[in-house]
N, C-alpha and C positions, 0 to 999 in steps of 0.2 A: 748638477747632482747626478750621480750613476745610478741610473734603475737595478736594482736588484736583478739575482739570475732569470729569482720566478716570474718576474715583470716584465723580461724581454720575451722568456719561452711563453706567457701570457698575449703578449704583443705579436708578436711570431703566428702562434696558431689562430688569431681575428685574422691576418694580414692572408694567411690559407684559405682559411674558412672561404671568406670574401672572392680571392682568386676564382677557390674552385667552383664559388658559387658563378661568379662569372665568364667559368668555360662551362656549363653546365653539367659539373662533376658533382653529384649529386650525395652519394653513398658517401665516399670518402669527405665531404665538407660535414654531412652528419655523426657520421664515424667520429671526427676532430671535436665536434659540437658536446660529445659525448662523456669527453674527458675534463668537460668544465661544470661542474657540481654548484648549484645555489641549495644554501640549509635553511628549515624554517626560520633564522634570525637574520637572511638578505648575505650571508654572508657567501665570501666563492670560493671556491679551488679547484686547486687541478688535480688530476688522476694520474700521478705518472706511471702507474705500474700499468693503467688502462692504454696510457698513450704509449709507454718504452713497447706493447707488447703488438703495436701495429707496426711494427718495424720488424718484429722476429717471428710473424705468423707466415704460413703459405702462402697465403694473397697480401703480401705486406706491402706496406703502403710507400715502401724504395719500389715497389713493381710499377705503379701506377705510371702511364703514358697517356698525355692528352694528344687527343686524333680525332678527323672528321669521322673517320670512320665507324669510330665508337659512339659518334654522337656526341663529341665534347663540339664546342663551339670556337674553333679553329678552322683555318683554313691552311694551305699548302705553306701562305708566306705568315702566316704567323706560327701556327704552329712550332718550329725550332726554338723559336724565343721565348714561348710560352712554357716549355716544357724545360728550356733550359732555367727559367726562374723559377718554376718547378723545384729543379732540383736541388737550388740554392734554398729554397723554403724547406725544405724537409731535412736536407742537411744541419742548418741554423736550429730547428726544429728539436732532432735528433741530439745533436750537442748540447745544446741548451739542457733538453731533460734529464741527459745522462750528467752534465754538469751538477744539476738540482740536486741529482741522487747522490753523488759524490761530496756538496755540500752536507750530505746529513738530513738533509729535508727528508719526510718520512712519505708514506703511500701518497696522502691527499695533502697537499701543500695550503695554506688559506693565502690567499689572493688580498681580497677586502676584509675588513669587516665595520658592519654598522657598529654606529655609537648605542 
């Protein structure tokens, strides 16, 4: 069975989240965290206008580079690969959302919901 758009860009932004959490990118894995809404009845969604708009801000999140230097938890021979799957997550990411939007889906998409 094919997961829906919202189910992959859903899949997509854990698979970041996770990432970033383990190069210790910290801002940007809560920043992502941000755009996933639980309502008093358990139910979820996504914020696309929250997440489309971390892609079009100054410090937008296509800027993000993991580096020791910054403190992300890479080193010289990881790093490359780290960054390059980076930017296949934000890509996928990116598409995904602007896909959702293009289906018609509105601001807040619902994910789940309870019975």
């Amino acid at each position: 069975m094919l997961r829906s758009t919202v189910h992959q860009l859903f899949d997509q932004l854990v698979s970041c989240e996770q990432f970033l959490d383990n190069c210790g990118e910290l801002m940007w894995r809560d920043k992502l965290r941000q755009t996933r809404v639980v309502d008093a009845a358990g139910n979820e969604a996504l914020d696309l206008d929250l997440l489309l708009s971390y892609f079009s801000q100054s410090e937008a999140f296509f800027e993000l580079e993991l580096s020791q230097d910054l403190g992300h938890r890479v080193n010289e021979t990881t790093q490359p690969g780290a960054n390059s799957h980076l930017v296949t997550l934000r890509l996928d990411i990116y598409y995904l959302a602007q896909r959702c939007r293009d289906e018609g889906n509105t601001s807040i998409v619902i994910i789940s919901a309870c019975p």
